[in-house]
C-alpha positions as CSV (number, residue, x, y, z in Angstrom):
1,X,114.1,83.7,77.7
2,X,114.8,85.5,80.6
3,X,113.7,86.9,84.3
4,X,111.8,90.2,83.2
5,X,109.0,87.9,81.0
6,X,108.3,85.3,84.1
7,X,108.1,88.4,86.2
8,X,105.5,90.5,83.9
9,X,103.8,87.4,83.8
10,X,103.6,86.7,87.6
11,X,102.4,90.3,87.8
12,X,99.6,89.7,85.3
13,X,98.8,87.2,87.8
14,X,98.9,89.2,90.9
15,X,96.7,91.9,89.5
16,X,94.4,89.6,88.3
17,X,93.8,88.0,91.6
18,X,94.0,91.3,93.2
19,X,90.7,92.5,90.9
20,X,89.1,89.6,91.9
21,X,89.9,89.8,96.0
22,X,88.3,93.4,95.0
23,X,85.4,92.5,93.3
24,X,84.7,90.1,96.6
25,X,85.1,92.8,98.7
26,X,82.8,95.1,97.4
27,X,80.2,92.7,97.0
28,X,80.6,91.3,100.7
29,X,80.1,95.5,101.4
30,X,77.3,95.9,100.2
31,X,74.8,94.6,101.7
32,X,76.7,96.5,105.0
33,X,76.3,99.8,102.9
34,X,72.4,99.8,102.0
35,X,71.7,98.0,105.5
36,X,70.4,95.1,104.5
37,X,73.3,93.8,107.1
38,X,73.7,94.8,110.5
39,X,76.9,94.5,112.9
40,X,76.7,95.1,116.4
């Protein structure tokens, strides 16, 4: 084929990855947000 379908694919990829690096986020947040967690 050519460039532009490995790309789209790579970017599938990427945004996949990205979701999940979200989803990890939020979840390590949490637990900041309701208190449950302190930082000093």
């Amino acid at each position: 084929m050519g460039a532009l379908p490995d790309m789209d694919a790579e970017i599938v990829a990427l945004e996949a990855q990205m979701d999940k690096i979200r989803a990890l986020q939020q979840g390590m947040m949490q637990p900041l947000l309701i208190g449950r967690i302190r930082l000093i």
